[in-house]
TORSETI-689333 format. One record per residue: residue in three letters; x, y, z of N, C-alpha, C in turn. Coordinates in steps of 0.02 Angstrom, whole numbers, plus 50000, padded with zeros to 5 digits. Example, Ala and Ser with C-alpha at 12.3 -4.5 7.8 and 13.67 -1.06 7.14 Angstrom:
BEGIN
ALA506604971650390506154977550390506604983550390 SER506424988850354506844994750357506455000250394 
This chain:
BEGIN
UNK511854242347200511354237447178511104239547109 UNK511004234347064510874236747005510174232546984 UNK509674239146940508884236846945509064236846901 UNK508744229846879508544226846813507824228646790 UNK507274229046823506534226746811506404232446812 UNK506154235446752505994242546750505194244646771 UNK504994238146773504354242146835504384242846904 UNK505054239146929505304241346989505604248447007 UNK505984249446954506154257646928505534263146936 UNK505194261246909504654264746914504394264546976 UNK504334258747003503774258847058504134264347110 UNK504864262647115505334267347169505234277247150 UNK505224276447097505304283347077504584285947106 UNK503794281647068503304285747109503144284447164 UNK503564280947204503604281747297504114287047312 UNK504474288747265504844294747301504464301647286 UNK504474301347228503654306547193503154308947256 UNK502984301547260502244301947325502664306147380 UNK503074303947416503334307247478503534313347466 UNK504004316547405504044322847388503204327947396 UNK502964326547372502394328747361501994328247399 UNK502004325447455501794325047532502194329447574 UNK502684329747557503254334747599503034341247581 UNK502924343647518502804349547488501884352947500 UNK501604346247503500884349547525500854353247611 UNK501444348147616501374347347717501664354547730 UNK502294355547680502604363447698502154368847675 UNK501564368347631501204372247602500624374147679 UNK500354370547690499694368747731500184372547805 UNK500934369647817500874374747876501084382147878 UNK501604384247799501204391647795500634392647779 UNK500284390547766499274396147763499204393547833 UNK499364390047887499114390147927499304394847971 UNK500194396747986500544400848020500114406948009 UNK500204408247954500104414447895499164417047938 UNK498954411447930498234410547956498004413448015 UNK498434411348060498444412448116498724418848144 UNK499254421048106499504427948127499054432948118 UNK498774432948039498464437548010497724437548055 UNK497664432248085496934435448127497144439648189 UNK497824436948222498004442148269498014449548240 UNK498324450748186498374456248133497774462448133 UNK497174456248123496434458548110496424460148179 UNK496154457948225495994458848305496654466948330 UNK497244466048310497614471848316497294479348296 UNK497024476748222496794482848182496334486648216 UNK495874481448233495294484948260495404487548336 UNK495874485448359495874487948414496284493648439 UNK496934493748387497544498748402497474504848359 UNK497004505048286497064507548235496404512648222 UNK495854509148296495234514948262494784515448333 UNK494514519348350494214525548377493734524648408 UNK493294528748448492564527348473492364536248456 UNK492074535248429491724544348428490804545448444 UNK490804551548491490014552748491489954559248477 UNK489514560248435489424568548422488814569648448 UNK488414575148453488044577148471487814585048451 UNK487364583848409487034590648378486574593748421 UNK486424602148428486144603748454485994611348419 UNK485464614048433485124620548414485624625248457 UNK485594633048447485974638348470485614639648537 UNK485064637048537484504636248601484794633048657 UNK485344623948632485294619348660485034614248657 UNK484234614248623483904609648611484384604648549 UNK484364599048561484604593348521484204592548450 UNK484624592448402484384590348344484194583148339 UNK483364581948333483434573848323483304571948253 UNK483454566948246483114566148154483444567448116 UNK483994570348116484374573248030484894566848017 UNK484914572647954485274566047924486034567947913 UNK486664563747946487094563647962487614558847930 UNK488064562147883488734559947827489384561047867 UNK489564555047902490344556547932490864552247871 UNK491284556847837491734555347813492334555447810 UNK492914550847813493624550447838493994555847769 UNK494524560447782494794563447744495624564247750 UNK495564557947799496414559347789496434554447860 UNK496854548847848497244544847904497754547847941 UNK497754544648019498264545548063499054543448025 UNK498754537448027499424530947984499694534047946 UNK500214534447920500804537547839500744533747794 UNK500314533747739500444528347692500894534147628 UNK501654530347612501904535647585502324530947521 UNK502454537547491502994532747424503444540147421 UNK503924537247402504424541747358504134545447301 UNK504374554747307504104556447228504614560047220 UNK505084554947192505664556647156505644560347088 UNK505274555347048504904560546983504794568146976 UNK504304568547032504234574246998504774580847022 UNK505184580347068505764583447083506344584147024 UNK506194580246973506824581346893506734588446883 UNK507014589946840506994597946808506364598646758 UNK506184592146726505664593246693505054592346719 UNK504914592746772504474587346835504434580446796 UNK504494576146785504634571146760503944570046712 UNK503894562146690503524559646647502614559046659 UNK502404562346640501584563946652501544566646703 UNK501554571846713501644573546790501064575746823 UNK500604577646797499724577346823499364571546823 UNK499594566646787499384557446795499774555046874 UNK500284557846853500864555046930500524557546968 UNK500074563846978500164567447030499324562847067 UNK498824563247011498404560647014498254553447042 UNK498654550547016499064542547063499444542847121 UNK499804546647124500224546447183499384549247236 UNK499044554047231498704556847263498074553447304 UNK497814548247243497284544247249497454536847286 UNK498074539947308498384532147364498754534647421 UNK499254537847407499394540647457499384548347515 UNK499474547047579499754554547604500194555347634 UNK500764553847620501454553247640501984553847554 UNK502654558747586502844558447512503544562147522 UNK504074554847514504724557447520505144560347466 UNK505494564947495505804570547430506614569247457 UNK506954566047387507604567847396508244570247433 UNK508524569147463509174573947492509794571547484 UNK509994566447451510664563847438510934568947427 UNK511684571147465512124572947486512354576747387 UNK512584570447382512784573447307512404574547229 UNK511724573347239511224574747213511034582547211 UNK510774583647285510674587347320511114594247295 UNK511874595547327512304600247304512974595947270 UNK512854598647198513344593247157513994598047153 UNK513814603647144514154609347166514414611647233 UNK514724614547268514844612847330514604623147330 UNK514214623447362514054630847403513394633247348 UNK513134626747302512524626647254512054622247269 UNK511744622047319511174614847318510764618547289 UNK510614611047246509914612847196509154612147236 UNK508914616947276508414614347310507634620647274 UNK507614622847231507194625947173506734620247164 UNK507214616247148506424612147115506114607747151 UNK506134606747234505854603847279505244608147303 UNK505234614547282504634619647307504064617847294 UNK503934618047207503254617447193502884611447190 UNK503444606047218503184600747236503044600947316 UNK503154602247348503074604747434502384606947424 UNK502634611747395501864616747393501174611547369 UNK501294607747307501044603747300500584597847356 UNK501144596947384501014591847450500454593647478 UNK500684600647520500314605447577499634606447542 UNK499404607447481498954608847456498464604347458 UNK498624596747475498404591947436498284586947509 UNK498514587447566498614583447629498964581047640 UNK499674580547615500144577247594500764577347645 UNK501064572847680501434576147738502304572747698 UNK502564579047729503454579147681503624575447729 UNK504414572047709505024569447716505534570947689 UNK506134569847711506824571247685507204564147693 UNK507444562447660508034556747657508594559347600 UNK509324555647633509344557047693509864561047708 UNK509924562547770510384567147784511144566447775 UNK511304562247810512014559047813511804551647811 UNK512234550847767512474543647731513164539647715 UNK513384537747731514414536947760514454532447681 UNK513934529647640514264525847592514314531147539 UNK514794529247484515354533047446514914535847413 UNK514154532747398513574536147339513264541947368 UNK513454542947440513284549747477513514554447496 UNK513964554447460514384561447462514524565347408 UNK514774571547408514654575647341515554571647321 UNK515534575447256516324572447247516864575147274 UNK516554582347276516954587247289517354589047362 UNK516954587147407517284583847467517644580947473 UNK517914576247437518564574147424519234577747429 UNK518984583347390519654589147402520054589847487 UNK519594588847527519724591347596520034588047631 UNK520324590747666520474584747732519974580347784 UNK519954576647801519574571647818519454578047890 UNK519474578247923518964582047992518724590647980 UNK519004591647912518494599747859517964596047847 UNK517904587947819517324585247794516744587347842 UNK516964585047912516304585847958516134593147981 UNK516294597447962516364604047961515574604347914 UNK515834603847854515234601147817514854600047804 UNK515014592147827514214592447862513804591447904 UNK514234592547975513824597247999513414602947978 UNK513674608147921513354614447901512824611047878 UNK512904605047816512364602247780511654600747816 UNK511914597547878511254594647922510894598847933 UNK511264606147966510974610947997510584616047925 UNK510954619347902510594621247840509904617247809 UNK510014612247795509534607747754508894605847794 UNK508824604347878508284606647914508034612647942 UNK508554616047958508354625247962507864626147925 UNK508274626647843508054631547787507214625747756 UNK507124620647796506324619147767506004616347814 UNK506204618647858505874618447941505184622547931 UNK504734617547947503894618447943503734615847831 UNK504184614847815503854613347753504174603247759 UNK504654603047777504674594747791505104595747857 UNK504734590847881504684590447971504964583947988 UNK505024579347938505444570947953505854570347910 UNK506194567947943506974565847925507344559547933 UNK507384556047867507954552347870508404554047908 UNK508834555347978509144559447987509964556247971 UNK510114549147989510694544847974510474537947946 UNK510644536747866510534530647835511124527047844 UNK510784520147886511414514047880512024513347917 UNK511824513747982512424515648014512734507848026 UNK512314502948019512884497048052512904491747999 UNK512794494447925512944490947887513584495547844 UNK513924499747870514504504347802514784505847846 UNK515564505947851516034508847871516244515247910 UNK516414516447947516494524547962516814529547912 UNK516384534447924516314539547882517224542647865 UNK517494539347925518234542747925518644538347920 UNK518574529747919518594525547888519144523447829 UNK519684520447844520394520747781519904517847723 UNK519294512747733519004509247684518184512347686 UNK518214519647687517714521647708517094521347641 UNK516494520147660515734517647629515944511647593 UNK516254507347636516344498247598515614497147645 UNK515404491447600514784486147630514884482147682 UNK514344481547727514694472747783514274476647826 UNK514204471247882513974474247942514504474547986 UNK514574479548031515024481548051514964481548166 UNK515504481548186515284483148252514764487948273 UNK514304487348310513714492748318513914500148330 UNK514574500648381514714507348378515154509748340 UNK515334507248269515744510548229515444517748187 UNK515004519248218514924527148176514454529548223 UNK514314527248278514044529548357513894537848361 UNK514964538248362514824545348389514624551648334 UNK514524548748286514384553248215513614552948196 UNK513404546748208512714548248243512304550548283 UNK512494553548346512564555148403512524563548383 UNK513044565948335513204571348315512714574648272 UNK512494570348216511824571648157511174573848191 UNK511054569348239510354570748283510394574848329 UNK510914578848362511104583048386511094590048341 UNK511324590448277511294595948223510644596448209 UNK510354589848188509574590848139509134594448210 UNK509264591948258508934593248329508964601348348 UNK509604602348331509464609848361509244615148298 UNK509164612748246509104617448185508304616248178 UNK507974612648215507334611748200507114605948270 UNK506864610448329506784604948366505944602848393 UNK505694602248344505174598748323505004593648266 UNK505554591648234505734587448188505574580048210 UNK505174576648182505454568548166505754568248152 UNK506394564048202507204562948160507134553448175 UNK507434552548109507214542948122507914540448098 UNK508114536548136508954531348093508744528248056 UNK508804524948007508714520547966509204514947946 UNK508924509847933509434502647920509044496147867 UNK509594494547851509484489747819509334481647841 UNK509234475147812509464468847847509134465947921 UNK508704473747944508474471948016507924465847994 UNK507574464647965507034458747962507364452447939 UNK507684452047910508164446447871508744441247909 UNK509154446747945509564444047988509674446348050 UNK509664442948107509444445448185510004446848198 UNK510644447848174511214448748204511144457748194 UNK510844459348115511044465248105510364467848154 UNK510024466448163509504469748199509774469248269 UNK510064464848290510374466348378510854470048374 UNK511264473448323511874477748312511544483648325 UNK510804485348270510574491348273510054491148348 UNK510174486748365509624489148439510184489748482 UNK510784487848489511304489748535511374498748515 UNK511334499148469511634507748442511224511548472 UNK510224510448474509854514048485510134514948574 UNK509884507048601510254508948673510724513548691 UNK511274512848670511754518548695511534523748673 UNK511254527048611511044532548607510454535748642 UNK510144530448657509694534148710509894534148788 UNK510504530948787510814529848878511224537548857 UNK511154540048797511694545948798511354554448790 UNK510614553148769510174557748784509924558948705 UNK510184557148643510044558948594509504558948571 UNK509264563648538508484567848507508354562748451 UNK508354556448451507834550248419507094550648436 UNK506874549748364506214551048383505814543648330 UNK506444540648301505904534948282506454531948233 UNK506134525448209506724519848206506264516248127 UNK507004516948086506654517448019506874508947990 UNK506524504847963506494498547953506434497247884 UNK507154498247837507194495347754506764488947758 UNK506614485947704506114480547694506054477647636 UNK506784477847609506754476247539507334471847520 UNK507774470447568508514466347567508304459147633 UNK508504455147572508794454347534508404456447478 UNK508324457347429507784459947361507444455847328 UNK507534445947320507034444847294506754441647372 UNK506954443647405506504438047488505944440447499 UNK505484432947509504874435247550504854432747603 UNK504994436847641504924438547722504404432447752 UNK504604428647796504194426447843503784431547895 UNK503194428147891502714435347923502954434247998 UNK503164427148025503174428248107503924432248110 UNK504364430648074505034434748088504934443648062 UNK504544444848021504294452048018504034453648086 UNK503364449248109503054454248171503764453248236 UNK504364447448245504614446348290505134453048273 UNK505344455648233505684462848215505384468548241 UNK504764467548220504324474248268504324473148339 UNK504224469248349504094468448442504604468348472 UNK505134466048425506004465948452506244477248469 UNK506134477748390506254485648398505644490148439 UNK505134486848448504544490248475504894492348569 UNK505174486248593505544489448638505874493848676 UNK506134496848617506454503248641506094509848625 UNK505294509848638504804513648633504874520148587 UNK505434518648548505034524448483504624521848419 UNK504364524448378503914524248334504154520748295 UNK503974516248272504194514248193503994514348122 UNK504544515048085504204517348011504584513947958 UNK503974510347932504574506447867504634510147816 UNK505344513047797505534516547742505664515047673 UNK505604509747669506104509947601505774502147577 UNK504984499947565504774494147533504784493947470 UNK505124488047432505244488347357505154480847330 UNK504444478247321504494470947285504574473447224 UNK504724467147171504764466047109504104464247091 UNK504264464147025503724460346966504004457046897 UNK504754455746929505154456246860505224446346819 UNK504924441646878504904437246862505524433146895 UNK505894434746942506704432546956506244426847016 UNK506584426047043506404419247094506404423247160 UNK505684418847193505804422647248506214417647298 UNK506454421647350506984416347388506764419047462 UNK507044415247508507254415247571506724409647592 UNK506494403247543506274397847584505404398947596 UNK505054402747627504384404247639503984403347597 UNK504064407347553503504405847479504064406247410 UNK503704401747361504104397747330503844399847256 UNK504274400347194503844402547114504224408747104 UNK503994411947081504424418247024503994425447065 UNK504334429247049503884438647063503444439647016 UNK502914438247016502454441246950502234446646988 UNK501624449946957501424453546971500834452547034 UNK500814446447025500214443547066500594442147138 UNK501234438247126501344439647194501694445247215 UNK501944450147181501964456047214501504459447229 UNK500854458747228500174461547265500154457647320 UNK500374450647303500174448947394500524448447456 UNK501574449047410501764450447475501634457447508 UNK501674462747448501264469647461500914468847544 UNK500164466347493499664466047536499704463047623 UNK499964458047614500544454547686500844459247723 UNK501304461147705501724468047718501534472847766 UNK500824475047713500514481547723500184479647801 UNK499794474047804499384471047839499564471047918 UNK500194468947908500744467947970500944470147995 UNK501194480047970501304484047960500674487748005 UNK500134488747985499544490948013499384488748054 UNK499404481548065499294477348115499754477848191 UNK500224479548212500594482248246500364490748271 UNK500434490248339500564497948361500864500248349 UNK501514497648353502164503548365502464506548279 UNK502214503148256502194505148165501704513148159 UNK501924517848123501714523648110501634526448031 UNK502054522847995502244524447947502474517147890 UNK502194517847837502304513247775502544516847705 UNK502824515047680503404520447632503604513747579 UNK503354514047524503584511147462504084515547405 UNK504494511647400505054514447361505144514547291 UNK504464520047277504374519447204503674519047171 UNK503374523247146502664523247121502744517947044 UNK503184522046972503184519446924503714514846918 UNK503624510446856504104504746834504514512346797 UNK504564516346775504764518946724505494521846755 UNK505394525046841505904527546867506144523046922 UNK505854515346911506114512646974506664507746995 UNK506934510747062507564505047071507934499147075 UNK507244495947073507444487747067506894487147002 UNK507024484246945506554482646896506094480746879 UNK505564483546886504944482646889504574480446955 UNK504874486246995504764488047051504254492147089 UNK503774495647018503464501147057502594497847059 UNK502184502447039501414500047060501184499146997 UNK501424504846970501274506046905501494504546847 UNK501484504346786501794502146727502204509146709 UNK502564505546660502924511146614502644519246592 UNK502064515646586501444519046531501034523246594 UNK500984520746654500474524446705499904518346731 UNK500064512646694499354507746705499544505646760 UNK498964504646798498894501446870499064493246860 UNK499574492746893499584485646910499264481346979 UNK499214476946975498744475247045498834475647092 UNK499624477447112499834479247179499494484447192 UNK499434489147145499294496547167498454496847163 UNK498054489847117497324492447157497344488947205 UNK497804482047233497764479547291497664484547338 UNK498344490447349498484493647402497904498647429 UNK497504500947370497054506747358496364502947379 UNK496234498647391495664493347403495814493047492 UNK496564491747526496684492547576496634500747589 UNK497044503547581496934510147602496244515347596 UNK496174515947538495304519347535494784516547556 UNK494814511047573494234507147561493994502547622 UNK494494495647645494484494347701494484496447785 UNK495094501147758495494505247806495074512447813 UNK494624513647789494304517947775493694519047809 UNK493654525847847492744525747869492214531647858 UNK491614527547811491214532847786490614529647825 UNK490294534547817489544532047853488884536247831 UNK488444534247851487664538447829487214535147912 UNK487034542447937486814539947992486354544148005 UNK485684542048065485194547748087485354548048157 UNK485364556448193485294557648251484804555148275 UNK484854553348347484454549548394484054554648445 UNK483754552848483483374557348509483494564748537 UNK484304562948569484664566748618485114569648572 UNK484924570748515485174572748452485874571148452 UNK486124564648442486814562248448486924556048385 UNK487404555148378487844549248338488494547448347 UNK488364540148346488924536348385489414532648322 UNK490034532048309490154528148287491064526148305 UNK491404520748242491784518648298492184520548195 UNK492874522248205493124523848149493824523748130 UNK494134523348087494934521048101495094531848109 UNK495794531748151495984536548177496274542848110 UNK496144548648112496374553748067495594559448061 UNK495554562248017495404566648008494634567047966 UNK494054569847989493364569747954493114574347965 UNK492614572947902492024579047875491364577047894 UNK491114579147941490324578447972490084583647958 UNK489334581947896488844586347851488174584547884 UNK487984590347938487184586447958486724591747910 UNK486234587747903485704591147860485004588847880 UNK484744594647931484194595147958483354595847921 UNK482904593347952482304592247932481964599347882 UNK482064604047921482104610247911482484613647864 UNK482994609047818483434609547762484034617347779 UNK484174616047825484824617247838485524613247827 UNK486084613747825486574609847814487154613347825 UNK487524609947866488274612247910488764607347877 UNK489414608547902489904604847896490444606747973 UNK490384603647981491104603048030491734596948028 UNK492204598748056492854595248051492854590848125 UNK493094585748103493294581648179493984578248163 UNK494264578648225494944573848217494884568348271 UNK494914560948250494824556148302495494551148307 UNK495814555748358496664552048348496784548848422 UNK497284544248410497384538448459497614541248503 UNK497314537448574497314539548626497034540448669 UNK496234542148641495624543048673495364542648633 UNK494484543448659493884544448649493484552148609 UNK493274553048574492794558848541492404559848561 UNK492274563148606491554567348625491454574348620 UNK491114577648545491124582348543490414585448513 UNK490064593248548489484595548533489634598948463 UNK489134599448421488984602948386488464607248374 UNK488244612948354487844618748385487754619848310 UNK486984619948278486784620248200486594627148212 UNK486774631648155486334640348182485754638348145 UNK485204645248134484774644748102484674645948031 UNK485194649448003485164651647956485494646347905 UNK485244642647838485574638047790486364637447775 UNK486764634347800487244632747743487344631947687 UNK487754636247651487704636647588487704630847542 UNK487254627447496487114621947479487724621747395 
């Protein structure tokens, strides 16, 4: 049919206009509503899975109850892992500002994974470079800081030294085996979690004619070599967090029913799993639907180990975001809010333990303009987003007076505090409390007579 009347032209075009744009408000209105709706389950989770009931109770060396003072309970360290990679400062030079890094990394997180790629690690074969992981350890421990290792064994081709090559394919596992065992032995009590096997049902077998090609693969194609890793890391340190790790589990349900078939048999087979590690960054520009994120947790929450997302990496680089949900480019703005989403969902869940961003600065990071920070060290808004959640929300300080029965009640997210009472009589104590999930806090405290040192 051919239009002649060009205000008929027109009129058709802004009736298709109108309905586009009805379609697009209508898809808008029912994510904030989904979105809406989850995130209050989220909230109601928080408060209920994430924090505490505590009563203290002060008392004289007599017995008699302190009433009246004045009482500072302050949080000094979370249950939760909020962690990033500090790849940086592990270079030979400790990398770029490294008392700014340390200062940033510090003032956000207490979690902090250190290196172990295979051929990173010993590029040399009977030389691992592990010198310059010390005074960053030490660092950690000093600071509240709890270690990681990633990762142990890794079957794709970027995880192996080169030099292994030389060998025959079943000397390889000779190898590393030694590698597993050595590498948790020798820093057993200085990092206690472990990547222990990255990627098992997305890369090839390790012994493999097309071995570390990409794809997802049958679930038990590297089974029994898994089976074997957690068995080594296990007996060289058997108090270790040992966690599998994978890719694709939020994105596509096929690869996530591959990796929940693997866990099954490995736990129908007795293996020393102690928690189930959840990449969160593939496809790389996707933003995740929040109901198919929490339906991943509750899917892997199943098989009752811990979960920990390893490896979160939005952009800021401006590329498009994809997978349909939310729609526009990566700025910086929305990488604070899928961040913030993320984080939320993440916390919001029980069976979650652990949150792990892959990458503090833009300067060293893996996807481009990927980290919190700028080139330079400047805070970008993800990173006061995150620090607004973590210090602040997530956070419990208080100012309170004992009650008659010389006690104080309060209710607090789970980890570690500093209770300073300071009596009428100008005395002043400090004691430590830990209020971790599980139970209830009920604990006395006994003021002497003599001042705390002010």
């Amino acid at each position: 049919m051919k239009i002649s009347s060009p205000g008929l032209a027109g009129a058709l075009l802004a009736a298709f206009l109108f309905v586009c744009l009805g379609q697009l408000k209508a898809q808008a209105g029912d994510v904030a509503a989904v979105e809406a709706a989850l995130m209050k389950k989220v909230a109601e989770n928080i408060e209920q899975h994430r924090k505490g009931d505590a009563e203290i109770t002060f008392r004289e060396e007599s017995g008699k109850p302190i009433a009246n003072a004045a009482v500072e309970v302050e949080q000094i360290s979370s249950q939760f892992l909020f962690g990033c990679i500090i790849f940086d400062l592990v270079e030979e030079d400790g990398g770029y500002r490294p008392e700014q890094f340390k200062r940033m990394f510090k003032d956000l997180f207490n979690f902090a994974v250190f290196p172990f790629y295979w051929a990173g690690y010993e590029p040399r074969q009977g030389m691992p470079e592990w010198e310059s992981m010390l005074p960053v350890i030490e660092w950690c421990k000093a600071n509240g800081i709890v270690t990681k290792g990633h990762p142990l064994v890794w079957p794709a081709s970027s995880g192996k030294p080169r030099w292994l090559a030389d060998y025959p394919m079943e000397e390889t596992f000779n190898y590393l085996q030694y590698r597993v065992k050595n590498v948790v032995g020798g820093f057993k009590g200085d990092i206690d979690i472990w990547d222990v096997f990255n990627e098992p049902v997305n890369i090839t077998a390790w012994d493999a004619p097309n071995a570390g090609s990409w794809g997802r693969q049958p679930w038990d194609t590297n089974l029994d070599l898994v089976e074997k890793a957690f068995r080594w890391a296990h007996s060289a340190n058997p108090r270790a967090t040992l966690i599998l790790n994978e890719f694709y589990q939020i994105a596509i349900p096929e690869t996530r029913q591959s990796f929940y078939d693997l866990v099954k048999e490995l736990q129908r087979r007795g293996a020393p799993l102690s928690g189930l590690g959840i990449q969160a960054h593939e496809p790389r520009e996707e933003w995740y639907p929040p109901k198919r994120v929490w339906e991943t947790f509750d899917k892997l929450a199943e098989l009752g180990l811990p979960l920990h997302i390893t490896e979160f990496h939005p952009q800021s680089g401006n590329k498009e975001i994809t997978g349909g949900w939310r729609s526009g480019t990566w700025t910086e703005q929305a990488q604070a809010d899928f961040a913030e989403q993320m984080y939320r969902l993440a916390f919001g869940h029980p069976a979650v333990v652990s949150f792990n961003i892959w990458g503090l600065s833009d300067r060293n990071s893996w996807l481009p303009k990927g980290g919190l920070i700028d080139e330079e060290y400047r805070p970008k808004p993800i990173y006061d987003r995150l620090k607004k959640l973590i210090r602040e929300e997530w956070h419990t300080s208080l100012s309170a007076k004992s009650d008659a029965a010389g006690m104080v009640k309060f209710r607090g997210f789970y980890g570690s505090y500093k209770v300073t009472l300071r009596t009428a009589d100008g005395r002043e104590r400090q004691f430590e409390l830990n209020l971790q999930k599980g139970g209830e806090v009920r604990t006395v405290f006994t003021a002497v007579k003599y001042p705390y040192a002010k």
